[in-house]
PADO-936150 format. One record per residue: x, y, z of N, C-alpha, C in turn; residue in one letter; residue number from 1. Coordinates in nm, 4 decimals. Each point is the difference from the previous one (the first is absolute). Layout:
% residues N
+----------+----------+----------+----------+----------+----------+----------+----------+----------+-----+-----+
:     n.c1 :     n.c2 :     n.c3 :    ca.c1 :    ca.c2 :    ca.c3 :     c.c1 :     c.c2 :     c.c3 : res :   n :
+----------+----------+----------+----------+----------+----------+----------+----------+----------+-----+-----+
:        X :        Y :        Z :        X :        Y :        Z :        X :        Y :        Z :   A : NUM :
...
+----------+----------+----------+----------+----------+----------+----------+----------+----------+-----+-----+
***
This chain:
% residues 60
+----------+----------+----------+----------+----------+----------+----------+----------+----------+-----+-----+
:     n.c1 :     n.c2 :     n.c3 :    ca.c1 :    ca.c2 :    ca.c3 :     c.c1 :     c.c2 :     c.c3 : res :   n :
+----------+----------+----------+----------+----------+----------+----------+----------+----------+-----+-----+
:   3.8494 :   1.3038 :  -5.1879 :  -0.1283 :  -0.0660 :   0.0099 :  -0.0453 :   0.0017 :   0.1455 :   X :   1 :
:  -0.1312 :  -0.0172 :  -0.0231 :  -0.0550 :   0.0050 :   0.1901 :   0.0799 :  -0.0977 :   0.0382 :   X :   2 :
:   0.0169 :   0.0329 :   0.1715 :   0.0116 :  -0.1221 :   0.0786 :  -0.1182 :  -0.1247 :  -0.0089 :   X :   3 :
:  -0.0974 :   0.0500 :   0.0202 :  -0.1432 :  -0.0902 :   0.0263 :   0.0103 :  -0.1122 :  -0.1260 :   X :   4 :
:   0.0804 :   0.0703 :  -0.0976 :  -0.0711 :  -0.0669 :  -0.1585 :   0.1129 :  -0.1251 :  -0.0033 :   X :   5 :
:   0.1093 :   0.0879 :   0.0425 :   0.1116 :  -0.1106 :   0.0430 :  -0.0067 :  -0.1512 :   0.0769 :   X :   6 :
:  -0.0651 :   0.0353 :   0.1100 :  -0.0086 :  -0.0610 :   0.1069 :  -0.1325 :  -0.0896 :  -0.0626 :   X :   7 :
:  -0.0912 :   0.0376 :  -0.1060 :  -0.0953 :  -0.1323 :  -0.0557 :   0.0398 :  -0.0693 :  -0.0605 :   X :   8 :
:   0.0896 :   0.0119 :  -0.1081 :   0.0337 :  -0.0108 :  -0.0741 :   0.0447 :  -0.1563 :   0.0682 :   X :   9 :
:   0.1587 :   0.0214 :   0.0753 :   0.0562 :  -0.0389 :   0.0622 :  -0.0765 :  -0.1066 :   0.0800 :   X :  10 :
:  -0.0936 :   0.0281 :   0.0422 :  -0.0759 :  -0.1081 :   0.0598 :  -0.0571 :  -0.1363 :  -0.1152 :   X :  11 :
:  -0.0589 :   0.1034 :  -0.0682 :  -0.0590 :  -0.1231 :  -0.0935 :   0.1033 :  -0.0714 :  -0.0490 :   X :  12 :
:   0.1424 :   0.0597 :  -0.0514 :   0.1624 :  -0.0652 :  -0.0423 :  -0.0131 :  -0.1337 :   0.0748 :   X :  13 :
:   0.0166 :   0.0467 :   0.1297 :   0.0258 :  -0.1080 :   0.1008 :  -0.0436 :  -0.0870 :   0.0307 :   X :  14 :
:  -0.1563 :   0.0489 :  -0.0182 :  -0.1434 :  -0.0728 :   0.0210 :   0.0454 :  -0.1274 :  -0.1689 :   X :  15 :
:   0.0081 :   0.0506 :  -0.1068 :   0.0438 :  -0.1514 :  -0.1275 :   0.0983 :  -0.0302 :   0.0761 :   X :  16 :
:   0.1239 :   0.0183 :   0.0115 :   0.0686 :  -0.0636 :   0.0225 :  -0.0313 :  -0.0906 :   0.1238 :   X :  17 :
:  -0.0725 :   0.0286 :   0.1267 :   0.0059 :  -0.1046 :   0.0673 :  -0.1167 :  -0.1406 :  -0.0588 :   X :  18 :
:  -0.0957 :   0.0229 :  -0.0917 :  -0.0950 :  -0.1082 :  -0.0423 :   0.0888 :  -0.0654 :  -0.1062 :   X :  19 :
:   0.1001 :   0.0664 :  -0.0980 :   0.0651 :  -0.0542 :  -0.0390 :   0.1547 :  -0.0973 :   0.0599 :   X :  20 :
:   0.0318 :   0.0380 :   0.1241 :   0.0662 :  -0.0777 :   0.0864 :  -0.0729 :  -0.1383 :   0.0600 :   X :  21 :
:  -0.1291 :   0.0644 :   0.0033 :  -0.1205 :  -0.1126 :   0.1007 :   0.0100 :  -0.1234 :  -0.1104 :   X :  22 :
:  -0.0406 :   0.0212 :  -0.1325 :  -0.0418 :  -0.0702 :  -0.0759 :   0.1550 :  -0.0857 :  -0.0651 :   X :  23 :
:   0.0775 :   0.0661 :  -0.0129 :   0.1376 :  -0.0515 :  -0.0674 :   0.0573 :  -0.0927 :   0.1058 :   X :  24 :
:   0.0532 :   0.0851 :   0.1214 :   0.0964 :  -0.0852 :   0.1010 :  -0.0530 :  -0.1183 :   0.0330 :   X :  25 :
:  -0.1311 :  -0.0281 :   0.0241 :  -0.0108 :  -0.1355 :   0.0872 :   0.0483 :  -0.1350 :  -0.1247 :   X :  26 :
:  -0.0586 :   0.0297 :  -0.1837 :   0.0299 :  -0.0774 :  -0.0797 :   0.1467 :  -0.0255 :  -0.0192 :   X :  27 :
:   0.0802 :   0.1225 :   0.0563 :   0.1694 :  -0.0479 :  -0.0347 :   0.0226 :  -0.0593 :   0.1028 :   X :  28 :
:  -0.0289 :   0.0049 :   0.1484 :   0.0492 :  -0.0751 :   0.0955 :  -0.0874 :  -0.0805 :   0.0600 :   X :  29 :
:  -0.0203 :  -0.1141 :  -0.0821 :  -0.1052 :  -0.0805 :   0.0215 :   0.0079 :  -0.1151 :   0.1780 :   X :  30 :
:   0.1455 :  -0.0021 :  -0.0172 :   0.0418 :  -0.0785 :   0.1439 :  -0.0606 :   0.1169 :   0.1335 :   X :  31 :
:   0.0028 :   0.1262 :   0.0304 :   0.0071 :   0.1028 :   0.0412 :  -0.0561 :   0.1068 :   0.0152 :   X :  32 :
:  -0.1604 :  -0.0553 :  -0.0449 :  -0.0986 :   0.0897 :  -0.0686 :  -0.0701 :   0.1395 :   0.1363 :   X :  33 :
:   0.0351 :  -0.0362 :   0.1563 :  -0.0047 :   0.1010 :   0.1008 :   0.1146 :   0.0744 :  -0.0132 :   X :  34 :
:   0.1279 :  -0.0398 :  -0.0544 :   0.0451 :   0.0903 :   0.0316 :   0.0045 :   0.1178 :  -0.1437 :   X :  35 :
:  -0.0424 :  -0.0772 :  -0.0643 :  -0.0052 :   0.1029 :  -0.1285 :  -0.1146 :   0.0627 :   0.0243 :   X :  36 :
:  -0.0793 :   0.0369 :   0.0422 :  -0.1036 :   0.0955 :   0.0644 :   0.0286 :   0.0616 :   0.1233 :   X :  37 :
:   0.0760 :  -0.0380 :   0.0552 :   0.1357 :   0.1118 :   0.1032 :   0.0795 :   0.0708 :  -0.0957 :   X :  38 :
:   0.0534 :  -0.0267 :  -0.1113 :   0.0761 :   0.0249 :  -0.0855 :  -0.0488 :   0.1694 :  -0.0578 :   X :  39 :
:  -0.1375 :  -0.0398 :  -0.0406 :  -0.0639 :   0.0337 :  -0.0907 :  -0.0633 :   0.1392 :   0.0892 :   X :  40 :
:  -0.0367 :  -0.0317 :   0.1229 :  -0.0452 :   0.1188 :   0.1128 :   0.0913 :   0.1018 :   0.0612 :   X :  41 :
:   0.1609 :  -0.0655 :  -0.0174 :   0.0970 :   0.0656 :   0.0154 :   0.0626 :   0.0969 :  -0.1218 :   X :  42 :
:  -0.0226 :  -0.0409 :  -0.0606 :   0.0533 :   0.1103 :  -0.1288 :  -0.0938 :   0.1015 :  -0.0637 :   X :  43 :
:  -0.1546 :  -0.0576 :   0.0437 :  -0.0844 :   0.0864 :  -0.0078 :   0.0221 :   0.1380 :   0.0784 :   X :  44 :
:  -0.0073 :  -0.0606 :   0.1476 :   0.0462 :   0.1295 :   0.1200 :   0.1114 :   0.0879 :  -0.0482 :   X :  45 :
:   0.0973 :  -0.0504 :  -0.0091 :   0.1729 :   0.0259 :  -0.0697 :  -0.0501 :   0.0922 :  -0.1407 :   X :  46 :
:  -0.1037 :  -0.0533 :  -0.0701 :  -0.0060 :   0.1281 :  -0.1063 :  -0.0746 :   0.1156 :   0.0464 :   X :  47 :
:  -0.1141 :   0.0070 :   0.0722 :  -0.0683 :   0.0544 :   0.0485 :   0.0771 :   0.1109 :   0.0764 :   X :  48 :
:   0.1144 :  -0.0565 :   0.0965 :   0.0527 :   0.0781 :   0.0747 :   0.0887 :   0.0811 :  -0.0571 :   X :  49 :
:   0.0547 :  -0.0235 :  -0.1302 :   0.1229 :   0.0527 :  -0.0230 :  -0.0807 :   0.1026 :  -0.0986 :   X :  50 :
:  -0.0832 :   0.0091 :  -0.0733 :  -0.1120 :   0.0926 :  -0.0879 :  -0.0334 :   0.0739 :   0.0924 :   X :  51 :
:  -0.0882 :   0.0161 :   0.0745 :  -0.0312 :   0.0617 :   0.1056 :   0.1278 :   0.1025 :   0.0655 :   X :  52 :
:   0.1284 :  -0.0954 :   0.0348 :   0.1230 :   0.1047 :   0.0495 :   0.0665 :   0.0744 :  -0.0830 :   X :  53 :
:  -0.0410 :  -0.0550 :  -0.1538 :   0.0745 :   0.0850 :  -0.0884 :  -0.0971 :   0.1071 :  -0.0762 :   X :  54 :
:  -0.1176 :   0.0016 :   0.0273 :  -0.1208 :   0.1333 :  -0.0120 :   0.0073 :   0.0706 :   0.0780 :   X :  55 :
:   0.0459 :  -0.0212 :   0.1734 :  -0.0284 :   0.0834 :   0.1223 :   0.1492 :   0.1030 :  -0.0412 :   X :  56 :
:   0.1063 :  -0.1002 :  -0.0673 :   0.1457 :   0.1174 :   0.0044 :  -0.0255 :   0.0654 :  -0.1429 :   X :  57 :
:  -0.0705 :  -0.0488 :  -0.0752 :  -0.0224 :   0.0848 :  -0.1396 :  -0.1119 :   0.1211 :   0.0352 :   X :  58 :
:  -0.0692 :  -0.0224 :   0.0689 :  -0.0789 :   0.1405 :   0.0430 :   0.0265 :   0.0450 :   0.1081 :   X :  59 :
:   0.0843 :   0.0075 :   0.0630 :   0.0736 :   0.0764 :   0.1167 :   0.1222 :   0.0876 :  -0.0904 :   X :  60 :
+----------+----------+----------+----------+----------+----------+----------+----------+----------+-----+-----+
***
């Protein structure tokens, strides 16, 4: 498959999952609700980055 198609794909993946982090984490950690939006910005990046590194070694 293209890279390009990959790499949207992948974005939008990441892109639910972080509104679905936004919206979930702060209701489970109600004591803690900044850091569950640190939480939630960090695993976003963390998926982002690791999709991205694993498209750049799949098309190389």
């Amino acid at each position: 498959m293209n890279p390009r198609v990959l790499e949207v794909l992948a974005a939008f993946g990441c892109l639910a999952l972080f509104v679905a982090l936004l919206v979930t984490l702060p209701n489970m950690m109600v004591e803690m609700e900044g850091v569950a939006y640190i939480v939630a910005l960090v695993a976003f990046i963390a998926a982002l980055s690791t999709a991205g590194y694993l498209i750049d070694k799949r098309a190389a």
